[in-house]
N, CA, C and O of each residue as an XYZ file, in Angstrom:
364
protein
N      69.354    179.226     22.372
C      69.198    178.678     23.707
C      70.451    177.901     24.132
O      71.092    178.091     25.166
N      70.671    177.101     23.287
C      71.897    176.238     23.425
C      73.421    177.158     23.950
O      74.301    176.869     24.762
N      73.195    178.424     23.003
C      74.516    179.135     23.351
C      74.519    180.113     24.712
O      75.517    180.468     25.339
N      72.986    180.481     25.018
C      73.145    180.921     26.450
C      73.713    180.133     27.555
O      74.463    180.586     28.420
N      73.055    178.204     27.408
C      73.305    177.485     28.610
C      74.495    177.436     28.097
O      75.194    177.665     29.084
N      75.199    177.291     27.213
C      77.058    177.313     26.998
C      77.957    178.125     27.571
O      79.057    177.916     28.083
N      77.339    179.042     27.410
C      77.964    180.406     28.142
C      77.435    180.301     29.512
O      78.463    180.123     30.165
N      76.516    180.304     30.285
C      76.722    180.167     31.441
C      77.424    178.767     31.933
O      78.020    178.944     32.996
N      77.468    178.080     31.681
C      78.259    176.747     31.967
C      79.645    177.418     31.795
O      80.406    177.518     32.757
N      79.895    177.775     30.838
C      81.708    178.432     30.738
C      81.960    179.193     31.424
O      83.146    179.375     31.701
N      80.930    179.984     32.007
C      81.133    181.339     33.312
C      81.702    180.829     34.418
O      82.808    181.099     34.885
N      80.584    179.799     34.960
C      80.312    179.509     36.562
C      81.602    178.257     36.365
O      82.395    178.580     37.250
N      82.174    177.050     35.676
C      82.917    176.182     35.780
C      84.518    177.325     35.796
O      85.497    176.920     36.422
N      84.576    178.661     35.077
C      85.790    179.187     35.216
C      85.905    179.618     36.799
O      86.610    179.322     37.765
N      85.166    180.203     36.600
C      84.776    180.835     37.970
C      84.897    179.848     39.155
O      85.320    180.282     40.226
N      84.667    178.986     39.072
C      84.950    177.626     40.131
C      86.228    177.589     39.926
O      86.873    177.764     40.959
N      86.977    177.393     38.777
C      88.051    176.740     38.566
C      89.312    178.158     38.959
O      90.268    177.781     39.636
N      89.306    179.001     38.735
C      89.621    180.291     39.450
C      89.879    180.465     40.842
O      91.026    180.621     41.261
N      88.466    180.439     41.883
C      88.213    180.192     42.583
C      89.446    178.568     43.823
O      89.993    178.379     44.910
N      89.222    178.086     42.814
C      89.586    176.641     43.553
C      91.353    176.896     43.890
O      91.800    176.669     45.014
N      92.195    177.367     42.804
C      93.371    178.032     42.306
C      93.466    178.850     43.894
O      94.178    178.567     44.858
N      92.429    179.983     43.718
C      93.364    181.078     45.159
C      92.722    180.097     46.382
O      93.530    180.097     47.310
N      91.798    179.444     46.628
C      91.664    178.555     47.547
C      93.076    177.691     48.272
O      93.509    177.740     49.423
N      93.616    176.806     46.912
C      94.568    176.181     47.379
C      95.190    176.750     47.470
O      95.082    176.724     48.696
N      96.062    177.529     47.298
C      97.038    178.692     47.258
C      97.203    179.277     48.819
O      98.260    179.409     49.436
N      96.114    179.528     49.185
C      95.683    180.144     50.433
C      96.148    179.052     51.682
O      96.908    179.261     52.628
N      95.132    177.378     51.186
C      95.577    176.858     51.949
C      97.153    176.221     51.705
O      97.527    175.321     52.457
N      97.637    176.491     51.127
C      98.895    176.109     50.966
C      99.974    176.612     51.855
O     100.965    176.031     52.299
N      99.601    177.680     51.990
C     100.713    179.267     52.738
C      99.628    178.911     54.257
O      99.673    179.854     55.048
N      99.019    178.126     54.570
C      98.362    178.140     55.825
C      99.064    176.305     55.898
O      98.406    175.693     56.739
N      99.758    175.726     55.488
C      99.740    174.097     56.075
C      98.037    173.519     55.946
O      97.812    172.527     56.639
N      97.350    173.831     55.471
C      96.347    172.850     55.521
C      96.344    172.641     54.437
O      96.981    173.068     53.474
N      94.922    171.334     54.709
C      94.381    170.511     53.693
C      94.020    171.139     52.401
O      93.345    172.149     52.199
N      94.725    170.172     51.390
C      94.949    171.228     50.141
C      93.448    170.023     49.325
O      93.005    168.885     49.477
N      93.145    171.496     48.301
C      92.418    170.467     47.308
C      93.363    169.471     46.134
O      94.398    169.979     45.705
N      92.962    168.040     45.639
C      93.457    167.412     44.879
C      94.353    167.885     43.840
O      93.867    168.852     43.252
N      95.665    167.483     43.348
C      95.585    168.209     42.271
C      94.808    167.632     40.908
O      94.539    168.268     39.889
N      94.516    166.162     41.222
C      93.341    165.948     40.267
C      92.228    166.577     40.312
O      91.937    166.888     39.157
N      91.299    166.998     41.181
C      90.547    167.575     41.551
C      90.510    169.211     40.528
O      89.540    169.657     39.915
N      92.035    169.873     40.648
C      92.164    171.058     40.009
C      92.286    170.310     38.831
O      91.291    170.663     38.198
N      92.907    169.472     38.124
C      92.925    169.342     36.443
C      91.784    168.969     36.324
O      91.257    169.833     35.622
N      90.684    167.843     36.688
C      89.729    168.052     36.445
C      88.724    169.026     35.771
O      88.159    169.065     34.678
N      88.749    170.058     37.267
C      87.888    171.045     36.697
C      88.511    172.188     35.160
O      87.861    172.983     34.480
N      89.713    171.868     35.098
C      89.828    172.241     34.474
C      89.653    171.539     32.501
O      89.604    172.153     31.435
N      89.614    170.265     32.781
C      89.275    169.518     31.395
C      87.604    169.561     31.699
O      87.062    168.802     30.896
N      86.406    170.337     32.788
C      85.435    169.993     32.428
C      84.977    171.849     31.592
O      83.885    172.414     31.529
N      86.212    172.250     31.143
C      85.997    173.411     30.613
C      86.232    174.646     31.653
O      86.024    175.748     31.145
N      86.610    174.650     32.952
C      87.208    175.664     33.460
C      88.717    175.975     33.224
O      89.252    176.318     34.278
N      89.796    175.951     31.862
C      90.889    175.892     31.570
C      91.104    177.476     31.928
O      92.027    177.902     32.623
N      90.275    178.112     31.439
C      90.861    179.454     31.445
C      91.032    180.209     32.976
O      91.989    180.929     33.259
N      89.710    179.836     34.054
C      89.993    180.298     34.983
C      90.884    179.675     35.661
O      91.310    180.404     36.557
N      91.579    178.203     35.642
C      92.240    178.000     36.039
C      93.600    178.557     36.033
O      94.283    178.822     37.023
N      93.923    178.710     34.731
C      95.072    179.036     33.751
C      95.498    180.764     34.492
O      96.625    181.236     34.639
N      94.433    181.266     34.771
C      94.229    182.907     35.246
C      94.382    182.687     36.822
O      95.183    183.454     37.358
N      93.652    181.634     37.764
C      94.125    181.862     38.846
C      95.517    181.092     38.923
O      96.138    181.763     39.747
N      96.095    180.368     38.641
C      97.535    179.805     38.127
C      98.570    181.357     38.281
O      99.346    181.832     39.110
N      98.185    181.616     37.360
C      98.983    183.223     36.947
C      98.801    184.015     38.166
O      99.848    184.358     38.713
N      97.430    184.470     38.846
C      97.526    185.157     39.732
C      97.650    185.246     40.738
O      97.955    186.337     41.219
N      97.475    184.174     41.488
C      97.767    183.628     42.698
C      99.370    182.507     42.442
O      99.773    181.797     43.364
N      99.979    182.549     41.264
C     101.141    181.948     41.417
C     101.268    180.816     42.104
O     102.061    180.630     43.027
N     100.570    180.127     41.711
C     100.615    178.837     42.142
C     100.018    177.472     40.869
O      99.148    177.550     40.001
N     101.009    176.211     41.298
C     101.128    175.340     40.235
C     101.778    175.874     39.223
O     101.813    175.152     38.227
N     102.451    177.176     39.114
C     102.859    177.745     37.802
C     104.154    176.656     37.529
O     104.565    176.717     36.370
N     104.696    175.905     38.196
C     106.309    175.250     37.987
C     105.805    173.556     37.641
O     106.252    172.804     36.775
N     104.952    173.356     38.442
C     104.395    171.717     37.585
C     103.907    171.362     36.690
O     102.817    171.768     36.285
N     104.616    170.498     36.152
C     104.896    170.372     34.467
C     103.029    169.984     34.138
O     102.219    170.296     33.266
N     103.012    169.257     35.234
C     101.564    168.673     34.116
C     100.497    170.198     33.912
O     100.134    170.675     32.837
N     100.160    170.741     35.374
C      99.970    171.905     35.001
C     100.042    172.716     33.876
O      99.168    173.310     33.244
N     101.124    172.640     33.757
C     102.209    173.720     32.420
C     101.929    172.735     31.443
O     102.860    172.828     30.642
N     101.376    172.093     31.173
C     100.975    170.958     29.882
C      99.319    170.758     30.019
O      98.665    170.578     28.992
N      98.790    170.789     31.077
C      97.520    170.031     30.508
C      96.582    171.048     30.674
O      95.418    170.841     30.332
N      97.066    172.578     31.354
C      95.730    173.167     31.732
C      95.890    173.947     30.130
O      95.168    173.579     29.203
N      96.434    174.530     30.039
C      96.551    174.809     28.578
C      96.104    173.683     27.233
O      95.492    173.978     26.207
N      96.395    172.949     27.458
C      95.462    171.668     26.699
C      93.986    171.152     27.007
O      93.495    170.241     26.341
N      93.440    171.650     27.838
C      91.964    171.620     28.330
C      91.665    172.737     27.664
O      90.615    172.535     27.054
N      92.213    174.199     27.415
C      91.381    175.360     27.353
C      91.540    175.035     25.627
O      90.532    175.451     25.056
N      92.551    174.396     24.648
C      92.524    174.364     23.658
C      91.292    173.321     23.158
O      90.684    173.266     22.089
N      91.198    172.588     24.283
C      90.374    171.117     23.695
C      89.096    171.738     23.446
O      88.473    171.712     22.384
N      88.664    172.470     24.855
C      87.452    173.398     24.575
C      86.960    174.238     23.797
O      85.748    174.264     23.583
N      87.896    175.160     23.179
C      87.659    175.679     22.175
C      87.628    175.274     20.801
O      87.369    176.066     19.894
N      87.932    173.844     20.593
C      87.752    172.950     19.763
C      86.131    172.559     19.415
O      85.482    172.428     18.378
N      85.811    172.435     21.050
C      84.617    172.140     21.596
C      83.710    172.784     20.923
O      83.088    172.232     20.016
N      83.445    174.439     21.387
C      83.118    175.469     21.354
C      82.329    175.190     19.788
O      81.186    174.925     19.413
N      84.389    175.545     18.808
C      83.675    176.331     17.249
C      83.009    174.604     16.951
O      81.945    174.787     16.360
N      83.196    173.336     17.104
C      82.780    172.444     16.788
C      81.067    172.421     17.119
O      80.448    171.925     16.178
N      80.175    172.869     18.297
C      78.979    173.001     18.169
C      78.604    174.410     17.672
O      77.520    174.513     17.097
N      79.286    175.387     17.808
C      78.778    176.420     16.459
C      78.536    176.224     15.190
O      77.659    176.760     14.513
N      79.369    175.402     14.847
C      79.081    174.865     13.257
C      78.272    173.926     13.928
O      77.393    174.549     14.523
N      78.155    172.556     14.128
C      76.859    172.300     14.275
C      75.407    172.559     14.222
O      74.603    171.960     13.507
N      75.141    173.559     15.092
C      74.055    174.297     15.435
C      73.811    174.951     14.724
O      72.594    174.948     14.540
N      74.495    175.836     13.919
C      74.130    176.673     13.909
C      72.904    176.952     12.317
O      72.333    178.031     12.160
């Protein structure tokens, strides 16, 4: 049970965090109101690293700011820390 709600929690927070990536991006190339970039590291230390990390890459954007280039990659490692740490737990 535990590993279904894990996995959907890791779906829908990438998927946000993905999401949020071609959002700003979009509004970026339009002059408007951009989302935080705390707002984007955030979601990305609440375990959306990877979709972030993927809309980063695909929508090319944030790819040149350092913290970016340092912390979203350090969220997706922390998580998977996360991850095998309640597998052994649980299991």
């Amino acid at each position: 049970m535990l590993l279904l709600l894990a996995s959907a929690y890791y779906s829908m927070i990438n998927v946000i965090g993905f999401a949020m990536m071609g959002i700003d991006k979009n509004r970026a190339v339009k002059h408007q109101w951009r989302i935080p970039e705390a707002t984007l590291l955030l979601c990305a230390f609440l375990g959306g690293g990877v979709g972030s990390w993927l809309g980063m890459s695909i929508f090319h954007h944030k790819t040149h700011k350092r913290k970016f280039q340092l912390f979203v990659p350090l969220s997706i490692v922390l998580h998977i820390g996360i991850i095998f740490y309640l597998i052994t737990y649980f299991k």
